[in-house]
DSSP file (Angstrom, degrees, kcal/mol; ACC not computed):
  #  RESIDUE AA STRUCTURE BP1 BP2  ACC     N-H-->O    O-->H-N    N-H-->O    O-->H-N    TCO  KAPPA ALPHA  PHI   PSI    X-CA   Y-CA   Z-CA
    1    1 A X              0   0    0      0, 0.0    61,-0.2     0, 0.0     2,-0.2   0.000 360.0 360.0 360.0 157.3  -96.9   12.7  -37.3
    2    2 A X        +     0   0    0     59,-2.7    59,-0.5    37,-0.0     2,-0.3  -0.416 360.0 176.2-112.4 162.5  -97.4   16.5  -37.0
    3    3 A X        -     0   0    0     57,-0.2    57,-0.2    -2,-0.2     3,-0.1  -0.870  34.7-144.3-170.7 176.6  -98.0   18.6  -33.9
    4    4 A X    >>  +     0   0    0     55,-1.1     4,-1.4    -2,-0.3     3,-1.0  -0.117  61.4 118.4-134.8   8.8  -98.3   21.9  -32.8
    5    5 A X  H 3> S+     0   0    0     54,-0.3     4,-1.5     1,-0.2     5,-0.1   0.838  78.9  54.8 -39.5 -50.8  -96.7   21.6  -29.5
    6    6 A X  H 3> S+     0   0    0      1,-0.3     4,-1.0     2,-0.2    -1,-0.2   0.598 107.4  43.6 -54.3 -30.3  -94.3   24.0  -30.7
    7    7 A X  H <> S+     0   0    0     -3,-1.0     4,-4.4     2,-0.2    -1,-0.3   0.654 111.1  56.9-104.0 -39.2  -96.6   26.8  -31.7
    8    8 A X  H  < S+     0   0    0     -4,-1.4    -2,-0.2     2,-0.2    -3,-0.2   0.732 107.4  48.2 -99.6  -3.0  -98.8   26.3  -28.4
    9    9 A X  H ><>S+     0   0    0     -4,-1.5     3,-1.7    -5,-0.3     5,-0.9   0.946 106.0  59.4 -66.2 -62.1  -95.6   26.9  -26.0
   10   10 A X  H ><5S+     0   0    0     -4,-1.0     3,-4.2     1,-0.3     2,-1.1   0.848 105.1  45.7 -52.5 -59.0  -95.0   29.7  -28.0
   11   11 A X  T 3<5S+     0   0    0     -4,-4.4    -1,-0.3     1,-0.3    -2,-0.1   0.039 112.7  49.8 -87.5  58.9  -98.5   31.2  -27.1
   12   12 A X  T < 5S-     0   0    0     -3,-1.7    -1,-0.3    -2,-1.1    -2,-0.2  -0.337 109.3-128.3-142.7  12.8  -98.1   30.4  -23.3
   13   13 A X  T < 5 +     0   0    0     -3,-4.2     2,-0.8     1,-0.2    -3,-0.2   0.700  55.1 152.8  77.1  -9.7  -94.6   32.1  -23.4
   14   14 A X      < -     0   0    0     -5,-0.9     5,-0.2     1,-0.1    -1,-0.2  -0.713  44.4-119.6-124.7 114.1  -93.2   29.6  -22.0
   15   15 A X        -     0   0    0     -2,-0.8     4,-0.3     3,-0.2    -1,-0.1   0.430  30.1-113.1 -31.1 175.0  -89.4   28.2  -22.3
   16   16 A X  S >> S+     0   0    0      2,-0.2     3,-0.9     3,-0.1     4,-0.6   0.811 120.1  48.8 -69.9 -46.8  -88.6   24.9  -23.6
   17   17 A X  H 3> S+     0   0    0      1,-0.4     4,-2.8     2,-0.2     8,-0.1   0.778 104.9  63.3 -95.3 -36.7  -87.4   23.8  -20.1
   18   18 A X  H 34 S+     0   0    0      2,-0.2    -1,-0.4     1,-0.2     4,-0.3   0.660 105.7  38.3 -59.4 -25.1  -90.5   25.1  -18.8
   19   19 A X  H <4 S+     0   0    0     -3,-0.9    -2,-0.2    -4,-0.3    -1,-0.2   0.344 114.2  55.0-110.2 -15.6  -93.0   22.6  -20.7
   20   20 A X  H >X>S+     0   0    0     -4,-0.6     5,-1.2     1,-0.1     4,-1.0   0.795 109.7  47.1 -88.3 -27.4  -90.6   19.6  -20.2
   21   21 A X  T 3<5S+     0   0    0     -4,-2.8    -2,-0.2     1,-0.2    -3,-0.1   0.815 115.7  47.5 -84.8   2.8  -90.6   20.5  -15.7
   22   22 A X  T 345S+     0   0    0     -4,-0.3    -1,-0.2    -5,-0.1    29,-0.1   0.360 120.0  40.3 -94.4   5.8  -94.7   20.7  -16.0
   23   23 A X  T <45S-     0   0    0     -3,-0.6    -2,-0.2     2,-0.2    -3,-0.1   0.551 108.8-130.3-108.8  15.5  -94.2   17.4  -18.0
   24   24 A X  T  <5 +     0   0    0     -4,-1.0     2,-0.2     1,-0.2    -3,-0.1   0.850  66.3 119.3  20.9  58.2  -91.7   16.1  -15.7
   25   25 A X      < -     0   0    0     -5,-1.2    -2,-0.2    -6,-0.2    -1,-0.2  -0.841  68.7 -81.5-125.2 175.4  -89.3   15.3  -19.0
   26   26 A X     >  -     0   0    0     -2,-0.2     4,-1.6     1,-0.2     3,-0.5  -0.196  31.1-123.7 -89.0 171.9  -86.4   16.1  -20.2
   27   27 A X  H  > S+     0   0    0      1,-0.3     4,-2.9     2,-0.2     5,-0.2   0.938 109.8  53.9 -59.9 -28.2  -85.8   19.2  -22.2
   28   28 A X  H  > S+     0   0    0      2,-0.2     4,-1.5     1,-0.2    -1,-0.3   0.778 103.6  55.5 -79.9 -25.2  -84.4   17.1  -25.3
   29   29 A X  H >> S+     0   0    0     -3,-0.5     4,-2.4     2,-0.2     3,-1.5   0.997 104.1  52.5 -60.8 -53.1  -87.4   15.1  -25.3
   30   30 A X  H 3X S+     0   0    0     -4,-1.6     4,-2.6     1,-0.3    -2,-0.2   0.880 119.7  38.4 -40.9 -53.2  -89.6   18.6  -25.6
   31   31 A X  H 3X S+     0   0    0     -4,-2.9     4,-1.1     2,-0.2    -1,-0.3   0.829 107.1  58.7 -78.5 -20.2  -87.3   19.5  -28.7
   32   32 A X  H <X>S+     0   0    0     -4,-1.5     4,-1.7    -3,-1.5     5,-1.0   0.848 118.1  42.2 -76.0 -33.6  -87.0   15.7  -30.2
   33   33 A X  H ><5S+     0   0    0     -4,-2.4     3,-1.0     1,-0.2    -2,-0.2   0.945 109.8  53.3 -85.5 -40.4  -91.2   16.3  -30.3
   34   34 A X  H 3<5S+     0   0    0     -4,-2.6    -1,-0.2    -5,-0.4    -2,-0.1   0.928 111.9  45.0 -46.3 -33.0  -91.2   19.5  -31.4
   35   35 A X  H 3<5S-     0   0    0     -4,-1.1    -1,-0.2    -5,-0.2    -2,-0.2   0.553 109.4-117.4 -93.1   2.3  -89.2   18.4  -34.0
   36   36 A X  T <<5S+     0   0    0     -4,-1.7    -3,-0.2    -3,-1.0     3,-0.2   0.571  83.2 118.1  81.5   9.8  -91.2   15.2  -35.1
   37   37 A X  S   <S+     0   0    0     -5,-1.0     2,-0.3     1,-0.3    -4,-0.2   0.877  77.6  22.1 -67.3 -39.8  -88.4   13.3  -34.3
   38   38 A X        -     0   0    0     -6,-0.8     2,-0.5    -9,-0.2    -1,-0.3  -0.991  67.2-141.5-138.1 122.6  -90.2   11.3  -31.5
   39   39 A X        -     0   0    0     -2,-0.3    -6,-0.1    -3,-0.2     6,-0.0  -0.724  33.3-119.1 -42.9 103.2  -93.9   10.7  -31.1
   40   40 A X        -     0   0    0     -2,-0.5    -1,-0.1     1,-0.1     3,-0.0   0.020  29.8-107.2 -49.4 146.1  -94.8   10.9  -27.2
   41   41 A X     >  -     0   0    0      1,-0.1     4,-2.5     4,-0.0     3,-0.5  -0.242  45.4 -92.6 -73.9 166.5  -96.2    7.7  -25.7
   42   42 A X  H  > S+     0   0    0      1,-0.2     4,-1.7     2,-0.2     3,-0.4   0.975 124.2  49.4 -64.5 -37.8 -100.2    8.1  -24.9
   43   43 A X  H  > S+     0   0    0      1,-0.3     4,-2.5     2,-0.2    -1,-0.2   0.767 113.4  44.7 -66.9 -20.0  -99.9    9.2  -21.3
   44   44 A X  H  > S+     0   0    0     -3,-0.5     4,-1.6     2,-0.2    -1,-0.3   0.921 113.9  54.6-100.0 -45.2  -97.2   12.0  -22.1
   45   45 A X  H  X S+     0   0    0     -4,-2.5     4,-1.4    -3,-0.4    -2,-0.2   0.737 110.7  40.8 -76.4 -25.2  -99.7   12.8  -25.2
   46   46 A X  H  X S+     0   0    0     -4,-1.7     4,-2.3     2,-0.2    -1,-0.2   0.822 116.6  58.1 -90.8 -31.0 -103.1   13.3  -22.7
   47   47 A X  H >X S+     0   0    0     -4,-2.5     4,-2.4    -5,-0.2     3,-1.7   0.957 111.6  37.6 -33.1 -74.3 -100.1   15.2  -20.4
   48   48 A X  H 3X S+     0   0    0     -4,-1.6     4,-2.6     1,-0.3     5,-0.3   0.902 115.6  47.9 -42.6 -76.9  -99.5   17.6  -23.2
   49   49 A X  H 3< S+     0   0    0     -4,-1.4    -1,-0.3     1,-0.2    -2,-0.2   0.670 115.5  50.6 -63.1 -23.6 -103.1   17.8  -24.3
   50   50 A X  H X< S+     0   0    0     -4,-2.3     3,-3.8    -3,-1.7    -2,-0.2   0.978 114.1  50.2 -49.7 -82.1 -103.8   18.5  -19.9
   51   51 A X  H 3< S+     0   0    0     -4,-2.4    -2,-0.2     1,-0.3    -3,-0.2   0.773 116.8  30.9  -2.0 -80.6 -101.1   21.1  -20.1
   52   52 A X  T 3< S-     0   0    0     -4,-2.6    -1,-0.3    -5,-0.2    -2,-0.2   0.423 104.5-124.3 -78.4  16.3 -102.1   23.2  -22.9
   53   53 A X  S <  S+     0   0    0     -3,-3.8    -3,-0.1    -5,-0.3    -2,-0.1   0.198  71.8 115.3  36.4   2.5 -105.8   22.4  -22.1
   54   54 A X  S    S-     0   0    0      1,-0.1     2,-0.2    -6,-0.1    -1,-0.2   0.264  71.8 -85.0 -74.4-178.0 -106.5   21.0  -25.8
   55   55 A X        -     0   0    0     -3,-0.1     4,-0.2     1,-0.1    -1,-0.1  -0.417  34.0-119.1 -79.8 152.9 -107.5   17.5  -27.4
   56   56 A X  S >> S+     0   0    0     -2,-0.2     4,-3.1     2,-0.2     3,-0.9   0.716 121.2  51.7 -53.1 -36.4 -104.6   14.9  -28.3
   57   57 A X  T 34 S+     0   0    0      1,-0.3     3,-0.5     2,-0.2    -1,-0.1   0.992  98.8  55.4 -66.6 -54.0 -106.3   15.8  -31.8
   58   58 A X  T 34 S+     0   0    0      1,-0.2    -1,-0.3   -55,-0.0    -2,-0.2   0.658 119.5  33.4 -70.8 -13.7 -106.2   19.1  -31.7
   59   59 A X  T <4 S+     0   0    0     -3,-0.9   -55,-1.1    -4,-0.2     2,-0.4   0.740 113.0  59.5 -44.6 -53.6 -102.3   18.7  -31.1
   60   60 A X     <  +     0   0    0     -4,-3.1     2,-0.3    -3,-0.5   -57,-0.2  -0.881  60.4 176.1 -92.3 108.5 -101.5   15.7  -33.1
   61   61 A X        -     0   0    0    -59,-0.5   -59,-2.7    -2,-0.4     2,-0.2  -0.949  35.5-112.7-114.7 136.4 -102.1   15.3  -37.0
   62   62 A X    >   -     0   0    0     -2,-0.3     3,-0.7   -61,-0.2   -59,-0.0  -0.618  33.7-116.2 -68.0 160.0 -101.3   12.7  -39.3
   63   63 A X  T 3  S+     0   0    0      1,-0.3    -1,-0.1    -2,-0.2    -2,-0.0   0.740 111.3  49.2 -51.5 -61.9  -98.4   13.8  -42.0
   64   64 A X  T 3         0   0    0      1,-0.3    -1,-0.3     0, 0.0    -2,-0.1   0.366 360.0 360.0 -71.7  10.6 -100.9   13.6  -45.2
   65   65 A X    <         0   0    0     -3,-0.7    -1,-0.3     0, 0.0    -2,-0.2   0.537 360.0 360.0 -77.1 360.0 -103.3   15.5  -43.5
């Protein structure tokens, strides 16, 4: 699965360590999803999508998309 997590910290500025303590995780998770390594469970995924104000879609893509 794809995401754009990475790209929508970047336009809030806002550290690594900073988007895991308003998700209250740890920083390595924030970088295992950034990196596609781990998909986020749904509640952490409607967190994210709270966060940045967005959609889970508008975060999350499948791969062949």
């Amino acid at each position: 699965m794809k995401n754009s997590v990475a790209e929508l910290r970047a336009e809030k500025k806002w550290s690594q360590e900073e988007l895991a303590k308003r998700l209250s995780v740890s920083r390595q998770t924030v970088i295992s999803i950034e990196k596609g390594r781990y998909d986020p469970s749904l509640p952490l995924a409607f967190k994210l999508a709270r966060v940045f104000g967005r959609r889970i879609e508008d975060i999350f893509s499948e791969e062949n998309q």
